[in-house]
N, C-alpha and C positions, 0 to 999 in steps of 0.2 A: 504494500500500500504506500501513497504517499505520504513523505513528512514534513512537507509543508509545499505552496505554492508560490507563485511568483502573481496569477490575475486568479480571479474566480473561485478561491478555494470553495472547497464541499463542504467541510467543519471548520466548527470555532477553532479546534485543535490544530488545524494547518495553519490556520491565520496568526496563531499565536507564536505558532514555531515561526512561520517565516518572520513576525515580527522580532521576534528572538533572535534568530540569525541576523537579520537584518542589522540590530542595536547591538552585536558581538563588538564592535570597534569601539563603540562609544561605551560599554559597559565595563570593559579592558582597560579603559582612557581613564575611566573617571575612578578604577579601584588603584589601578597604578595611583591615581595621584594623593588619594585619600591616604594611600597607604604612605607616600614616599612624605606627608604632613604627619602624620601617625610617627613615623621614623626621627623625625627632625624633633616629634618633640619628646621622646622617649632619648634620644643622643641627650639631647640637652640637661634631659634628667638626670640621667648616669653619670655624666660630667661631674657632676657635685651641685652644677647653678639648677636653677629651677625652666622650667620650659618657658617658653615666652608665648603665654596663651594668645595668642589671637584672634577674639572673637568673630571679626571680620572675615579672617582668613577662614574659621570654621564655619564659616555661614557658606563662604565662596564653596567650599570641600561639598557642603552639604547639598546645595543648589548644582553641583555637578554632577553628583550621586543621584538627586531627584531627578533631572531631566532625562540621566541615562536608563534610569528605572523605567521611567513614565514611555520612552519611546521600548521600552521591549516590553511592557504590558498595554502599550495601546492607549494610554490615560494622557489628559494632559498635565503639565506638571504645574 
């Protein structure tokens, strides 16, 4: 059977998949970056200083993670 389409699908389930497939890059994009802000502020921990919270920065982490979610389930963000 098919696991997802490109026009037309039959089921909600192909439509999903392709939209899944589809947001693979954008999904990749935004964990790499959550992750590599995750890293910087756990470095900084271990160092002995304290992380340098950035609430801004964590809004921007978050609004990148939401939009790459929102395009592989179809939602807006």
């Amino acid at each position: 059977p098919e696991i997802a389409c490109c026009f037309g699908c039959k089921t909600p389930e192909q439509a999903a998949n392709a939209r899944l497939i589809a947001s693979a890059p954008d999904l990749l994009a935004a964990l790499q970056s959550v992750w590599l802000w995750m890293e910087n502020q756990a470095d900084a921990q271990s160092k002995g200083g304290h992380a340098t919270f950035d609430l801004m920065k964590l809004r921007e982490q978050r609004d990148i993670a939401s939009a790459a979610i929102a395009k592989a389930t179809g939602e807006t963000p």
